[in-house]
N, CA, C and O atoms as a GROMACS GRO file, in nm:
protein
  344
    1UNK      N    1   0.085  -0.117   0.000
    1UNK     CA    2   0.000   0.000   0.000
    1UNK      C    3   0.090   0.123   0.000
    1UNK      O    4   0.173   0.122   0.091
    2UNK      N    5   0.093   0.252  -0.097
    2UNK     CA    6   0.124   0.331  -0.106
    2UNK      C    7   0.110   0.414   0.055
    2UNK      O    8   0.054   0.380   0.159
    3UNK      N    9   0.193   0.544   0.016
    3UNK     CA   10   0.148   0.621   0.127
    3UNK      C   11   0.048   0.705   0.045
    3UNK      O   12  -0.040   0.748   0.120
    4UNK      N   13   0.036   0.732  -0.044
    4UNK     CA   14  -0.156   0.811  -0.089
    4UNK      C   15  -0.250   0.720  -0.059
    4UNK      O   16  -0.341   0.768   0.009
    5UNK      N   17  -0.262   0.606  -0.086
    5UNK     CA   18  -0.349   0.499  -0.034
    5UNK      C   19  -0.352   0.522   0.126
    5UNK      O   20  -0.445   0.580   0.183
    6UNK      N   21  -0.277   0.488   0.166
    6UNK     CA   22  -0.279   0.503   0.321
    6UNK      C   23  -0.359   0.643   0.402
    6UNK      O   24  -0.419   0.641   0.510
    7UNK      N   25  -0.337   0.751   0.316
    7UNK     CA   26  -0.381   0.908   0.337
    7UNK      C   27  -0.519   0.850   0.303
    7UNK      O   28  -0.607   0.834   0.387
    8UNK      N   29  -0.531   0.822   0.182
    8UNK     CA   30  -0.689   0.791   0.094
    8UNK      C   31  -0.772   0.768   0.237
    8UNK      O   32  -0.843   0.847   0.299
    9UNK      N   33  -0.732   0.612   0.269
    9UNK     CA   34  -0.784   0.529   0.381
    9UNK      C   35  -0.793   0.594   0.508
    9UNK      O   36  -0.886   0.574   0.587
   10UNK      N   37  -0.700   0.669   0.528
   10UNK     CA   38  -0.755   0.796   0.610
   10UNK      C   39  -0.831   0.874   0.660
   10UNK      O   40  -0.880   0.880   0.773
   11UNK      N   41  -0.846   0.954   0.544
   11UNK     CA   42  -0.929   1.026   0.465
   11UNK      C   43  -1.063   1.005   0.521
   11UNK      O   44  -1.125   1.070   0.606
   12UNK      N   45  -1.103   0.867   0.433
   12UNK     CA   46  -1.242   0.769   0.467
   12UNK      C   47  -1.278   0.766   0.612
   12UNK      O   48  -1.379   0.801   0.672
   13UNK      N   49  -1.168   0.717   0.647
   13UNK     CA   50  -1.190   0.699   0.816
   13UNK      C   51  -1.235   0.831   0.898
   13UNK      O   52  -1.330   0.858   0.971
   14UNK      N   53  -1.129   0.896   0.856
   14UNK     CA   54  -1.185   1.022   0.932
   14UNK      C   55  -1.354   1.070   0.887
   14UNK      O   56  -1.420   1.114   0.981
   15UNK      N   57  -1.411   1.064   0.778
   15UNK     CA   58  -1.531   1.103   0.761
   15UNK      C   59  -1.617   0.979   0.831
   15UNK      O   60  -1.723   0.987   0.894
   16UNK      N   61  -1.558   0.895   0.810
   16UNK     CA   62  -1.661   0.737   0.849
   16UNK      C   63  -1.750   0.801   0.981
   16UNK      O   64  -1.872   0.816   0.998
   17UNK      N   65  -1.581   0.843   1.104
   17UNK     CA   66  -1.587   0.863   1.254
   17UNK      C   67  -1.686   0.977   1.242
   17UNK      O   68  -1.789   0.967   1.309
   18UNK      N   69  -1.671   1.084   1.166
   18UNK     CA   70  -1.759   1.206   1.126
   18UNK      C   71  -1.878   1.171   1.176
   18UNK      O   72  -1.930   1.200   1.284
   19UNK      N   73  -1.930   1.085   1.061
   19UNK     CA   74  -2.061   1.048   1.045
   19UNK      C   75  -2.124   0.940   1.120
   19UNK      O   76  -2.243   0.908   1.129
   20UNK      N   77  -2.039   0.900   1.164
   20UNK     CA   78  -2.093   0.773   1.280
   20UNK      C   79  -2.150   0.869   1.392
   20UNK      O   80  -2.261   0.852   1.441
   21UNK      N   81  -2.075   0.959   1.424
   21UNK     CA   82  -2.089   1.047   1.548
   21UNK      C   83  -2.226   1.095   1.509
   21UNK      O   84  -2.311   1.046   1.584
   22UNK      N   85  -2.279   1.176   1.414
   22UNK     CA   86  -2.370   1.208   1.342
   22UNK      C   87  -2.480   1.146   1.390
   22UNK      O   88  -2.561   1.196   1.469
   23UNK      N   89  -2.483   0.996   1.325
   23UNK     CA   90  -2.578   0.904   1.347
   23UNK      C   91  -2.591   0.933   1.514
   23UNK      O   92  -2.658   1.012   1.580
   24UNK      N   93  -2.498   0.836   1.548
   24UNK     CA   94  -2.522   0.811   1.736
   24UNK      C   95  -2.573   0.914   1.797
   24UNK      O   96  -2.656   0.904   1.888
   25UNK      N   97  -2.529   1.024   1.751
   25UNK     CA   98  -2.585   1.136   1.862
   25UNK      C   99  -2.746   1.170   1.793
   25UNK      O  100  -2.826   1.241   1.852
   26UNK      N  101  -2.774   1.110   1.668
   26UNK     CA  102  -2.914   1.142   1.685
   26UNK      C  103  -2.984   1.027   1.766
   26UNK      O  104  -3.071   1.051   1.849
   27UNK      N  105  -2.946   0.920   1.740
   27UNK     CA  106  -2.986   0.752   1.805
   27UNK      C  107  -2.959   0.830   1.974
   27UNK      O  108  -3.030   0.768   2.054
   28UNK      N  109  -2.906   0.904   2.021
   28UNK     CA  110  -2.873   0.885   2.164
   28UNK      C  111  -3.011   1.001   2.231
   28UNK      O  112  -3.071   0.977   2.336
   29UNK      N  113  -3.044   1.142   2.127
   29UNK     CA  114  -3.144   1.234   2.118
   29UNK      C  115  -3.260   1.136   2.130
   29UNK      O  116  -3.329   1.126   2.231
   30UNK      N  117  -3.276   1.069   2.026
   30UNK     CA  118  -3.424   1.008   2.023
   30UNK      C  119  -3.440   0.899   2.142
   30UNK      O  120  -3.543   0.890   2.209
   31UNK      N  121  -3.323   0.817   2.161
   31UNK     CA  122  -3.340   0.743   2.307
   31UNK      C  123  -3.356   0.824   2.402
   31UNK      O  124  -3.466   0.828   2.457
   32UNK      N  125  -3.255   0.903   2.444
   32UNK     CA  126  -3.370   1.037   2.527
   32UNK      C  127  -3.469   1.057   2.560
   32UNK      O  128  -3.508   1.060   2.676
   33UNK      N  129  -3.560   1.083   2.416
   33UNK     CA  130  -3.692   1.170   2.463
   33UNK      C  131  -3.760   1.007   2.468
   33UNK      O  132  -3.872   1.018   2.518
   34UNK      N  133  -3.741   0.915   2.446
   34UNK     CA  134  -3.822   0.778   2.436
   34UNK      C  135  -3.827   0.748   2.584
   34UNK      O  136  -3.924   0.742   2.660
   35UNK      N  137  -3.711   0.734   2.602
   35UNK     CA  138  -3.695   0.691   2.788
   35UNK      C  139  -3.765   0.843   2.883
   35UNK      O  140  -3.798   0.834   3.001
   36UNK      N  141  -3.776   0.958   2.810
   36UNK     CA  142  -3.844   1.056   2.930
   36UNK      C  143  -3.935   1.050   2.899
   36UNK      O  144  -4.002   1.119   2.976
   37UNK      N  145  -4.044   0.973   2.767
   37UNK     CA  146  -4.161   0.916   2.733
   37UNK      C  147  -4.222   0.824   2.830
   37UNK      O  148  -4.320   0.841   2.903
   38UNK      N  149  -4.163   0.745   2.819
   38UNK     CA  150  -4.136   0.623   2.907
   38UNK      C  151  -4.199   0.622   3.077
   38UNK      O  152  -4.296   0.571   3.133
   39UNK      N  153  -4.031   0.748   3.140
   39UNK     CA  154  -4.050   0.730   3.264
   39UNK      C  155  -4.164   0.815   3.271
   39UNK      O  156  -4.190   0.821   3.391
   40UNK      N  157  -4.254   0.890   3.202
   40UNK     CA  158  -4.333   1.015   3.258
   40UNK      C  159  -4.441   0.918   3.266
   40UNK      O  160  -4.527   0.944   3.351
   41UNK      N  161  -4.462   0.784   3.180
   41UNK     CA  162  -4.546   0.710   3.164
   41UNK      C  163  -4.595   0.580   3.288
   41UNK      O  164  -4.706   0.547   3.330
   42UNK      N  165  -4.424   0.518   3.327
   42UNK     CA  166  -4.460   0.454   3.368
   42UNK      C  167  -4.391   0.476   3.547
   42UNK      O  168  -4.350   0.384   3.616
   43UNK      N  169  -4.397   0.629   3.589
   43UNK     CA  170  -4.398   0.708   3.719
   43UNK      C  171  -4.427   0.611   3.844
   43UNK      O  172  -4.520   0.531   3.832
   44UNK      N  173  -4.371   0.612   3.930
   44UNK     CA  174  -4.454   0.552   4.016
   44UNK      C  175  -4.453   0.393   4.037
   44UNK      O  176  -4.454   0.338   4.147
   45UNK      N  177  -4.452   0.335   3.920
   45UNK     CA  178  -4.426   0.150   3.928
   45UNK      C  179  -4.331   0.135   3.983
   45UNK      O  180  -4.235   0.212   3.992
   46UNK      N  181  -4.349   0.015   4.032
   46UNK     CA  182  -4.239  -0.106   4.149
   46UNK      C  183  -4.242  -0.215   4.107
   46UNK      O  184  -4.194  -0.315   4.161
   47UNK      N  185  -4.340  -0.203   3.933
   47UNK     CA  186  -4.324  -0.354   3.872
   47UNK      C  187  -4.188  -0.355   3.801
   47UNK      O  188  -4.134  -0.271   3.729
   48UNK      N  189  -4.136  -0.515   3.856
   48UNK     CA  190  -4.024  -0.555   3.872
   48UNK      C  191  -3.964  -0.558   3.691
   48UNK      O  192  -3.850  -0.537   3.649
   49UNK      N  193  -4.019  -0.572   3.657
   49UNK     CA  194  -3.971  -0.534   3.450
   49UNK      C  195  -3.927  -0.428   3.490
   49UNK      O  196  -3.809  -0.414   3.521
   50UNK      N  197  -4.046  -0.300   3.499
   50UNK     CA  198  -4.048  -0.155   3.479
   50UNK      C  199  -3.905  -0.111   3.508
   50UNK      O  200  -3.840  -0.026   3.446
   51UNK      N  201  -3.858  -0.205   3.645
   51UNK     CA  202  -3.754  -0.183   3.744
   51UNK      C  203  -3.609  -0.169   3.636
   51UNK      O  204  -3.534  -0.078   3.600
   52UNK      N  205  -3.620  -0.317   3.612
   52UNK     CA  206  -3.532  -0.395   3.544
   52UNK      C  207  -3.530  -0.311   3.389
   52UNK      O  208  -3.423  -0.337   3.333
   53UNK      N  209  -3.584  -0.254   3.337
   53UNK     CA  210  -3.605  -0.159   3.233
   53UNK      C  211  -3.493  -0.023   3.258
   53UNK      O  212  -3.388   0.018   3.209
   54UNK      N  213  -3.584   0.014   3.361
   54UNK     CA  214  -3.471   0.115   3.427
   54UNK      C  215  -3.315   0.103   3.436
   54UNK      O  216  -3.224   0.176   3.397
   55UNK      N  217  -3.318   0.018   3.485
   55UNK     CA  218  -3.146  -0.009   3.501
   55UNK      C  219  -3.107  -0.016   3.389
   55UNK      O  220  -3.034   0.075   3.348
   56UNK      N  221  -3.136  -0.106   3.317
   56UNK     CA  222  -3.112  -0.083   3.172
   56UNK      C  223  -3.062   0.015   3.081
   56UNK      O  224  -2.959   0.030   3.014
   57UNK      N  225  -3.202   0.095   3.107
   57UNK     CA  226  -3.169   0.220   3.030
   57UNK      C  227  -3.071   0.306   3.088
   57UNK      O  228  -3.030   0.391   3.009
   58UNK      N  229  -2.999   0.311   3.254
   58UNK     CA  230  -2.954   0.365   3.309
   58UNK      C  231  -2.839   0.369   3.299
   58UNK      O  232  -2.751   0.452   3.320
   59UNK      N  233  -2.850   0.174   3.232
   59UNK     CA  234  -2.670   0.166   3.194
   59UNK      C  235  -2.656   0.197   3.062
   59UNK      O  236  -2.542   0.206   3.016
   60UNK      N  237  -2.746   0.214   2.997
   60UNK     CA  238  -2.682   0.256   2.832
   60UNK      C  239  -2.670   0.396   2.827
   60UNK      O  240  -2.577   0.443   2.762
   61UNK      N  241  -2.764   0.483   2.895
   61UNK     CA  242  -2.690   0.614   2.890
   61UNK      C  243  -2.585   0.632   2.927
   61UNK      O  244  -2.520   0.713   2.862
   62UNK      N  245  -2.502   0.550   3.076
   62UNK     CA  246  -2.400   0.580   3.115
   62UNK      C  247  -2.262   0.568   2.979
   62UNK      O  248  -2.143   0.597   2.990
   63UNK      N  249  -2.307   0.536   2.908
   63UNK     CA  250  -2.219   0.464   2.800
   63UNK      C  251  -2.224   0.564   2.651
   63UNK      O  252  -2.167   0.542   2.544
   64UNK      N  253  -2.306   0.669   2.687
   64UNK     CA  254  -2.312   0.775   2.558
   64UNK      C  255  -2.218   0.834   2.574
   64UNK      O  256  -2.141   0.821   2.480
   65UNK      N  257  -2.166   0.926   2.685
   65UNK     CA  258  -2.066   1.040   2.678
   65UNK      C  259  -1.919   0.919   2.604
   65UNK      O  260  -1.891   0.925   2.484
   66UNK      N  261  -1.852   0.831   2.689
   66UNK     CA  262  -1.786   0.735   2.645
   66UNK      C  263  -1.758   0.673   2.491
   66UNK      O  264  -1.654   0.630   2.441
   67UNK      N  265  -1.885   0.685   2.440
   67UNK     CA  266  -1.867   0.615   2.288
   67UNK      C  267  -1.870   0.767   2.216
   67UNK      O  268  -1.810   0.775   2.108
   68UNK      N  269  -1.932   0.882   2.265
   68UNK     CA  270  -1.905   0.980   2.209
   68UNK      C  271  -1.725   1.010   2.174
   68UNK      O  272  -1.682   1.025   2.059
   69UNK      N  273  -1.658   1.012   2.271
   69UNK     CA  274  -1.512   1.048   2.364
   69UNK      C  275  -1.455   0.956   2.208
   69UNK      O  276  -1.381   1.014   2.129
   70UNK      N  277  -1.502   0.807   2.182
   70UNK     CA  278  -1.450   0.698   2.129
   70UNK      C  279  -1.412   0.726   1.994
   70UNK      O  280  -1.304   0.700   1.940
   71UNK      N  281  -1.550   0.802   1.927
   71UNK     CA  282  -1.548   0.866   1.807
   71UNK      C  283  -1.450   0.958   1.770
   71UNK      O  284  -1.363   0.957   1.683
   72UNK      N  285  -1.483   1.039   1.858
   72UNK     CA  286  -1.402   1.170   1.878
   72UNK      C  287  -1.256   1.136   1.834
   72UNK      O  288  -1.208   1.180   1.730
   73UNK      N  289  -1.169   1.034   1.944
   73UNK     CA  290  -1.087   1.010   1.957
   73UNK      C  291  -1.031   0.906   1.818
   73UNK      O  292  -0.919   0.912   1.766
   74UNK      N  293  -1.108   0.845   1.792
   74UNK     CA  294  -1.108   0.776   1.653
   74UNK      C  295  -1.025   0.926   1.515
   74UNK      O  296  -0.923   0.922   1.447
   75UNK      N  297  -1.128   1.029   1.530
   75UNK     CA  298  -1.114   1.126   1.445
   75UNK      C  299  -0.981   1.249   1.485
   75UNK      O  300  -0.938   1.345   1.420
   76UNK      N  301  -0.949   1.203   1.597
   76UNK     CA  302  -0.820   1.301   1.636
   76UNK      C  303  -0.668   1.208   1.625
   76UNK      O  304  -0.556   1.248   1.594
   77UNK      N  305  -0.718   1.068   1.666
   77UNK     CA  306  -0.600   0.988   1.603
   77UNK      C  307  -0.546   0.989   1.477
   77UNK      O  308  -0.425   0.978   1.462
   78UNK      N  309  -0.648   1.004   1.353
   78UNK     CA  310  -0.608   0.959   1.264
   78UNK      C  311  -0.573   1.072   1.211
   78UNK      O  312  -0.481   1.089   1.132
   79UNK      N  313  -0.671   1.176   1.268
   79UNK     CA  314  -0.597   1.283   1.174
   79UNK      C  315  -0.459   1.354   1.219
   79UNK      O  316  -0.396   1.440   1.156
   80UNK      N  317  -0.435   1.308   1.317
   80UNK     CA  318  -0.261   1.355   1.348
   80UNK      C  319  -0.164   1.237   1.275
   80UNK      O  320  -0.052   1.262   1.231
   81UNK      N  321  -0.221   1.122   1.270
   81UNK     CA  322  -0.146   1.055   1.211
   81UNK      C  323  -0.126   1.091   1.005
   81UNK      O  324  -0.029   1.096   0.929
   82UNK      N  325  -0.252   1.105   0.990
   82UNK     CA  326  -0.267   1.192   0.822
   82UNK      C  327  -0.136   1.338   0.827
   82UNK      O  328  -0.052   1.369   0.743
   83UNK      N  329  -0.164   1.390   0.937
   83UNK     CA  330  -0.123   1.480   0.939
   83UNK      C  331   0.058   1.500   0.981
   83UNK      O  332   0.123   1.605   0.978
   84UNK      N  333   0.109   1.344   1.025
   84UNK     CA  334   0.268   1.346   1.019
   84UNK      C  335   0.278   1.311   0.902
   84UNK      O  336   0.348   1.380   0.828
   85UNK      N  337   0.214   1.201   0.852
   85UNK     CA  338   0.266   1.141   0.682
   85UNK      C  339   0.227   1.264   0.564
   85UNK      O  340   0.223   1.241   0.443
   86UNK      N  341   0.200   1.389   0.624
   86UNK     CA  342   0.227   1.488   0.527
   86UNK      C  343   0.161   1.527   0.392
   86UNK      O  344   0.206   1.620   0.326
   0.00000   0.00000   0.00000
């Protein structure tokens, strides 16, 4: 593989991370307002799903800022690395 190939492949990557971020952060918006759908709905329950739902959702938000960071970091790696091979 050339080093323009290598830049090329780059290149790609860096937009890929772009647009992935793109996506997720709308997927993370609409899980949002779904889960404050949700809890406004189901307020008050101690049924043991509802419960178990919760946590759930409690742990996948914990996991947005993180995969955000992931992207991010995806798109700052490569482009310093694009950016020594010149």
């Amino acid at each position: 593989m050339s080093v323009g190939e290598v830049k090329a492949s780059l290149r790609a990557a860096i937009e890929a991370a772009r647009q992935g971020r793109q996506v997720f952060d709308q997927a993370a918006s609409d899980a949002e307002t779904a889960t404050r759908m949700a809890n406004a709905v189901l307020r008050g329950s101690q049924n043991d799903d509802v419960t178990a739902v919760r946590k759930a959702l409690a742990a996948a938000d914990a996991e947005v800022e993180p995969t955000r960071r992931r992207f991010d970091n995806t798109s700052t790696h490569a482009t310093a690395y694009l950016t020594r091979l010149g």
